[in-house]
N, CA, C and O atoms as CSV, one atom per row, in Angstrom:
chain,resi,resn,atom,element,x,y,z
A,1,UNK,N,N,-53.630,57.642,298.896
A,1,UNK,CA,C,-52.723,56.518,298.904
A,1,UNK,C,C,-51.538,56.784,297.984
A,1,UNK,O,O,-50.531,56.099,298.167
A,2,UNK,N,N,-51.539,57.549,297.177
A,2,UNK,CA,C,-51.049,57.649,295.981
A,2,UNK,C,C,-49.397,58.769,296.450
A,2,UNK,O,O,-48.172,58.796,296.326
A,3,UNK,N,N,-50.258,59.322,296.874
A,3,UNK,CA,C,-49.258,60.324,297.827
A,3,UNK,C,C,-48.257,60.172,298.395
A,3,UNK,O,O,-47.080,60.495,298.230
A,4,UNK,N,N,-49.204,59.285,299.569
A,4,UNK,CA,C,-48.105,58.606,300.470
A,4,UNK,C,C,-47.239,57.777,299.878
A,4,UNK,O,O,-46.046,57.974,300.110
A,5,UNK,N,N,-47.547,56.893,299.168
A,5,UNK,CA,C,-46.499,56.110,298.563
A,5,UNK,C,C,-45.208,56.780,297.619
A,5,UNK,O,O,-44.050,56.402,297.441
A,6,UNK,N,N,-46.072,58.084,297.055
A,6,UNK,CA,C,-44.609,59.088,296.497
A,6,UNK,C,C,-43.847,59.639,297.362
A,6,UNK,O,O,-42.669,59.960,297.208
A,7,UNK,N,N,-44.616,59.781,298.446
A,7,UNK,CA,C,-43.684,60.744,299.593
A,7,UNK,C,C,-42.729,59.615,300.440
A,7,UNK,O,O,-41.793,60.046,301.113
A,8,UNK,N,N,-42.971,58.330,300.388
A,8,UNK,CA,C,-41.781,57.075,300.878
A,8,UNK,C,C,-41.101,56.828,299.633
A,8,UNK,O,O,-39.910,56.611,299.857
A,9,UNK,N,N,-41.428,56.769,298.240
A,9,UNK,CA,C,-40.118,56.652,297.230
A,9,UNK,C,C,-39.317,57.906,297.487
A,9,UNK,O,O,-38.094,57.877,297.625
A,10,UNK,N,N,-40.013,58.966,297.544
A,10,UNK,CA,C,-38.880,60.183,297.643
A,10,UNK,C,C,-37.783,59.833,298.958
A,10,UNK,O,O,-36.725,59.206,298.988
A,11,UNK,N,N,-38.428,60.420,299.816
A,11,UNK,CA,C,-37.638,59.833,300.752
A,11,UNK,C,C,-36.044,59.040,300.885
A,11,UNK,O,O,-34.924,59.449,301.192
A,12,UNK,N,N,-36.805,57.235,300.341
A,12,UNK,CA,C,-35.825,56.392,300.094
A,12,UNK,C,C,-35.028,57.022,299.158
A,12,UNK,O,O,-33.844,57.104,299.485
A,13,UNK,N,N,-35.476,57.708,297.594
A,13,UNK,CA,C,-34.476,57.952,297.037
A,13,UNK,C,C,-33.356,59.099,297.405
A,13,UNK,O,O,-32.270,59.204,296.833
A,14,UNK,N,N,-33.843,59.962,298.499
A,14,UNK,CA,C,-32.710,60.912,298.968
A,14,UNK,C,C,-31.968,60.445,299.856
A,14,UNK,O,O,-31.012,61.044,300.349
A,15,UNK,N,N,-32.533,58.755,300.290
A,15,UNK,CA,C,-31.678,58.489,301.699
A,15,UNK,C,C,-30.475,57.602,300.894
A,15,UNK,O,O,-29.434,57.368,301.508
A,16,UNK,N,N,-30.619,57.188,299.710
A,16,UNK,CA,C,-30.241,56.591,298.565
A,16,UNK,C,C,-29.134,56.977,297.669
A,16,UNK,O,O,-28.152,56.293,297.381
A,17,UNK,N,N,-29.389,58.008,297.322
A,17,UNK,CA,C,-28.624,59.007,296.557
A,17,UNK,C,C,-27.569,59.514,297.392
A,17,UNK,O,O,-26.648,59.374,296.588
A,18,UNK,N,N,-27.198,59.848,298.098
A,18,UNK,CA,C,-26.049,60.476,299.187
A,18,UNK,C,C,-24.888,59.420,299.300
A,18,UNK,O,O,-23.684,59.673,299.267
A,19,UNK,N,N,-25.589,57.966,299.465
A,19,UNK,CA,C,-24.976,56.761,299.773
A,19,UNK,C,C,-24.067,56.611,298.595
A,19,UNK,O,O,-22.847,56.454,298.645
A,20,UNK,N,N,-25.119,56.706,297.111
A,20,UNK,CA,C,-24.087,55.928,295.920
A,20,UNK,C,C,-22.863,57.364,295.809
A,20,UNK,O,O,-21.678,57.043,295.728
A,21,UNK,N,N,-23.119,58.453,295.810
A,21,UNK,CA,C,-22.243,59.693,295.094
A,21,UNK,C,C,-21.313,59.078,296.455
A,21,UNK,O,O,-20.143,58.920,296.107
A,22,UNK,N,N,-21.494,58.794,297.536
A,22,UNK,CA,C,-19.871,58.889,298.734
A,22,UNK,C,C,-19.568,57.610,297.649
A,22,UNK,O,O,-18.341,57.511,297.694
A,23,UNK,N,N,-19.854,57.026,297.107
A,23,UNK,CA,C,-18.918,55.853,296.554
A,23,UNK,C,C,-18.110,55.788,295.374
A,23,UNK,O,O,-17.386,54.828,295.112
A,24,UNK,N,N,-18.253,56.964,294.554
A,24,UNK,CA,C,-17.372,57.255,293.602
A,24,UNK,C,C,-16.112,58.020,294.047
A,24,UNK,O,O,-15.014,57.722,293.575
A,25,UNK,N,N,-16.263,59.015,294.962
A,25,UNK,CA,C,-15.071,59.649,294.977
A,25,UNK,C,C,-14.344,58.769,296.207
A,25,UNK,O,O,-13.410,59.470,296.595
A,26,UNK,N,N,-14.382,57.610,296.930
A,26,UNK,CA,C,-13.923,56.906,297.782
A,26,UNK,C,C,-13.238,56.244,296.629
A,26,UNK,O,O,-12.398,55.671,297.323
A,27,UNK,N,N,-12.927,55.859,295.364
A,27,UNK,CA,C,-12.100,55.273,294.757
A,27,UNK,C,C,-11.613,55.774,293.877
A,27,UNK,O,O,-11.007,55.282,292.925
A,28,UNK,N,N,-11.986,57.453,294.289
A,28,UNK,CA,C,-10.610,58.041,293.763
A,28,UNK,C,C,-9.524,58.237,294.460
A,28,UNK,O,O,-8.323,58.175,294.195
A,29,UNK,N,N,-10.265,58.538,295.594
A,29,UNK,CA,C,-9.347,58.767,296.647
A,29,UNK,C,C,-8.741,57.998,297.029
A,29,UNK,O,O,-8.181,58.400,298.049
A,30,UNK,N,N,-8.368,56.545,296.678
A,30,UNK,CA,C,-7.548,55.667,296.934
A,30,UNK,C,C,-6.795,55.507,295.672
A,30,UNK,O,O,-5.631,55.108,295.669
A,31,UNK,N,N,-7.246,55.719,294.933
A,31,UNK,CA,C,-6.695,55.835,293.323
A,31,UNK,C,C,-5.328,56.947,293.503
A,31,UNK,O,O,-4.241,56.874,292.930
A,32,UNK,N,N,-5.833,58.059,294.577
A,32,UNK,CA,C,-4.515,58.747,294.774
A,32,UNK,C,C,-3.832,58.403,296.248
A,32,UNK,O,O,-2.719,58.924,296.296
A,33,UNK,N,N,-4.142,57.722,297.398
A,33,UNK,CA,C,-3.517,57.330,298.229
A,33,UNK,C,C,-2.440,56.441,297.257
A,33,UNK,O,O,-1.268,56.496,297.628
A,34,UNK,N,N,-2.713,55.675,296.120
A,34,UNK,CA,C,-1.377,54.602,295.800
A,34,UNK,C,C,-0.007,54.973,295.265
A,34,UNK,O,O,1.068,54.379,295.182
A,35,UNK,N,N,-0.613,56.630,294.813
A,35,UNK,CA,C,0.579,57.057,294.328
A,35,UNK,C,C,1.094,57.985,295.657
A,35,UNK,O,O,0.264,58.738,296.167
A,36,UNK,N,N,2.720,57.914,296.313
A,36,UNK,CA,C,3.114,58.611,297.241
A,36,UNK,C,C,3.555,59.877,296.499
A,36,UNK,O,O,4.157,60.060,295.441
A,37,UNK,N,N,2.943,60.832,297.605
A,37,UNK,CA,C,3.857,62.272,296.975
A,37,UNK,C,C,4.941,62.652,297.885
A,37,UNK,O,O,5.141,62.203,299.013
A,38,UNK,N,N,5.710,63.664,297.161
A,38,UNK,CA,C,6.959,63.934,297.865
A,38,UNK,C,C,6.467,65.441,297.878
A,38,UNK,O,O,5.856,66.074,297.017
A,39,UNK,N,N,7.027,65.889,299.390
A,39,UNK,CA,C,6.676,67.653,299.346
A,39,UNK,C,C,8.284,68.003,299.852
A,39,UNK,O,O,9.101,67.318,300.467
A,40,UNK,N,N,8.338,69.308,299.332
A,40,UNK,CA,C,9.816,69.798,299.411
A,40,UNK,C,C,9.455,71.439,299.905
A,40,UNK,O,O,8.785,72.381,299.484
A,41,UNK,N,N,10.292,71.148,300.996
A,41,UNK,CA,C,10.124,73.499,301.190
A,41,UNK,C,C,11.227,73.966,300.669
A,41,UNK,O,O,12.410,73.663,300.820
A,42,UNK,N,N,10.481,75.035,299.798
A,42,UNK,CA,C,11.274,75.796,298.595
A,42,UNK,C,C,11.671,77.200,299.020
A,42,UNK,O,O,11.197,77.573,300.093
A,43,UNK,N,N,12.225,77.791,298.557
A,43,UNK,CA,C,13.524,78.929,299.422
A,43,UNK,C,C,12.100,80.126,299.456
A,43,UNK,O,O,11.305,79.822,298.567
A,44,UNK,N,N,11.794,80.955,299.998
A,44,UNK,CA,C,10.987,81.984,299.947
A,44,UNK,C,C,11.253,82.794,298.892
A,44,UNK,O,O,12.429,83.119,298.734
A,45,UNK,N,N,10.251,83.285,297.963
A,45,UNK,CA,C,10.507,84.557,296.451
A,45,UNK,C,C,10.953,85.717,297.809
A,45,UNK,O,O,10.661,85.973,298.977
A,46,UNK,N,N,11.510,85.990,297.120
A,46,UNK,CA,C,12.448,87.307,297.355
A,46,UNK,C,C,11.603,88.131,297.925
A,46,UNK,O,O,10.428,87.795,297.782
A,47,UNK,N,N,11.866,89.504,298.778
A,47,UNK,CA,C,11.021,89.762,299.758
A,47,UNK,C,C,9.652,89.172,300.449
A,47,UNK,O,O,8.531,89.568,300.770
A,48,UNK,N,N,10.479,87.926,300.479
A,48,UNK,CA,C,9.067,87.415,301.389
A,48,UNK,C,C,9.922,86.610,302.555
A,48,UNK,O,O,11.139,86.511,302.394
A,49,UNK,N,N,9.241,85.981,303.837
A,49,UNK,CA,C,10.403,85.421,305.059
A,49,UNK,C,C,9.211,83.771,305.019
A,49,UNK,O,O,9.518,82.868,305.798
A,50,UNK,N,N,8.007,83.578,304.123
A,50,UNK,CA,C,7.708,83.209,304.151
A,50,UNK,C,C,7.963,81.488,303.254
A,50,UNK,O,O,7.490,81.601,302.123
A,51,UNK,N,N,8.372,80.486,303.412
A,51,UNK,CA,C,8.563,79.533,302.457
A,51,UNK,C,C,7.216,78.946,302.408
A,51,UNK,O,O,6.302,79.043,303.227
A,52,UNK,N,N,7.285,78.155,300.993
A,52,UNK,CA,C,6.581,77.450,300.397
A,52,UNK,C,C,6.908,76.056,300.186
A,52,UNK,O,O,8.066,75.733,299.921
A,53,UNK,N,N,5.763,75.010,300.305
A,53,UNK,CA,C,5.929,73.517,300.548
A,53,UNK,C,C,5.319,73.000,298.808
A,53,UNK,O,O,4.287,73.377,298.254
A,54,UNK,N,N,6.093,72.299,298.422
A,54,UNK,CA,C,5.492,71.889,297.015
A,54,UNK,C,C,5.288,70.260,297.149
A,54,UNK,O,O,6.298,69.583,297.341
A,55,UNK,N,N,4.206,69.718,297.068
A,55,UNK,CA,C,3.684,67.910,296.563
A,55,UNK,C,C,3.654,67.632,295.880
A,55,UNK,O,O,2.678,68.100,295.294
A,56,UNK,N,N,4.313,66.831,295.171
A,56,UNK,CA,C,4.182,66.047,293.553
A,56,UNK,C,C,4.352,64.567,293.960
A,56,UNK,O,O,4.986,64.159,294.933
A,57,UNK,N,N,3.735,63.896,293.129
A,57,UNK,CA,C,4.719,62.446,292.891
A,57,UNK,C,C,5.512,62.704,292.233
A,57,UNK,O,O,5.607,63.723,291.549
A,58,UNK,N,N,6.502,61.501,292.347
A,58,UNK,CA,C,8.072,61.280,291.822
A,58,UNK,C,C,7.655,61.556,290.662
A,58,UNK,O,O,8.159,62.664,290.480
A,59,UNK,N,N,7.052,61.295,289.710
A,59,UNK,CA,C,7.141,61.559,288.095
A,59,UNK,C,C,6.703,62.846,287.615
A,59,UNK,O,O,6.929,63.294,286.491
A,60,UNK,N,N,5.837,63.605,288.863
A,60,UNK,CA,C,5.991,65.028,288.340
A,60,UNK,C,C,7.166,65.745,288.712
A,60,UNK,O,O,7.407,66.724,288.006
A,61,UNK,N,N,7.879,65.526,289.550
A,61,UNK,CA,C,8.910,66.157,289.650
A,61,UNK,C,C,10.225,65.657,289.147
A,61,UNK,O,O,11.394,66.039,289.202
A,62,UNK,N,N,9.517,64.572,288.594
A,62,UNK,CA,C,11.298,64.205,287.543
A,62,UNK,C,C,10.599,65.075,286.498
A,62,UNK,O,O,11.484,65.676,285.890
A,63,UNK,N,N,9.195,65.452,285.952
A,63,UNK,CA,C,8.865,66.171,284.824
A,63,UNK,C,C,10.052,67.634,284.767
A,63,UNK,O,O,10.769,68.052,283.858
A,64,UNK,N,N,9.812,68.137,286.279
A,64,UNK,CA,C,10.453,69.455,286.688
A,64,UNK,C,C,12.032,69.224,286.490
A,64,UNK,O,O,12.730,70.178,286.147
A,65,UNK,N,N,12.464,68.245,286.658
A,65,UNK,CA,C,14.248,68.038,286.966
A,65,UNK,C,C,14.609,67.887,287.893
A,65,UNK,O,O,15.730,68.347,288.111
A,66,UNK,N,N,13.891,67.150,289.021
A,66,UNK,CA,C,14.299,67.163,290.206
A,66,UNK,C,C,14.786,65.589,290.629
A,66,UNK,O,O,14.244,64.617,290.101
A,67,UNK,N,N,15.325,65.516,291.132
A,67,UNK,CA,C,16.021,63.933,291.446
A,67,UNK,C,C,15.512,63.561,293.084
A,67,UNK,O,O,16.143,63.801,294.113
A,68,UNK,N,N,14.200,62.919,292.955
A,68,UNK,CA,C,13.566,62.876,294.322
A,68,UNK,C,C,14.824,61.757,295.228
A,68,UNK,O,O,15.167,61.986,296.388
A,69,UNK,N,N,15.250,60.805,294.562
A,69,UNK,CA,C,16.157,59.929,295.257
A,69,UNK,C,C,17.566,60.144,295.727
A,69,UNK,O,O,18.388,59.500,296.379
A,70,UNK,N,N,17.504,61.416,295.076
A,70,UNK,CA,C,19.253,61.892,295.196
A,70,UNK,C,C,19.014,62.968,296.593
A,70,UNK,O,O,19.885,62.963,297.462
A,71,UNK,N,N,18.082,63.660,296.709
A,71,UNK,CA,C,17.603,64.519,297.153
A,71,UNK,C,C,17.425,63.682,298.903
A,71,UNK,O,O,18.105,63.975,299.886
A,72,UNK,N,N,16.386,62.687,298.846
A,72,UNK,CA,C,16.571,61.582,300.404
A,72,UNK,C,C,17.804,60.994,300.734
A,72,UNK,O,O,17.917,60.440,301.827
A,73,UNK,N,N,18.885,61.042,299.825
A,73,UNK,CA,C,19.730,60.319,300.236
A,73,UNK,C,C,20.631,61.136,300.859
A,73,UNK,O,O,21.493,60.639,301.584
A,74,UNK,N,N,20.545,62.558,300.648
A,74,UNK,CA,C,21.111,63.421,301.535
A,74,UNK,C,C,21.022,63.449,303.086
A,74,UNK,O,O,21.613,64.322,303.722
């Protein structure tokens, strides 16, 4: 009897456990949906034909010097 009853707590607790961990990173992940990022394609490094796309929010790239509003209004 003893058994069985460990082998249905286990169980529940793995059917359990999966459920709470999806619920922490679901409010991070909205924690970063609120902030919008801006992505910009940047000129290719020198021998390369390949460009590069950069994402920041606005306040990391005012960190960089970049004027995200001057930049859309073009």
């Amino acid at each position: 009897m003893f058994s069985k009853s460990l082998s249905i707590l286990a169980s529940v607790m793995l059917t359990v456990s999966p459920a709470m961990a999806a619920d922490q990173p679901a409010s991070k992940a909205q924690a970063r949906a609120r902030e919008k990022t801006y992505c910009l394609q940047l000129e290719p490094f020198t021998g390369s034909r390949l460009s590069r796309t950069e994402c920041k929010t606005k306040k990391q790239w005012e960190l960089e010097g970049v004027d995200i509003d001057e930049l859309l209004a073009k």
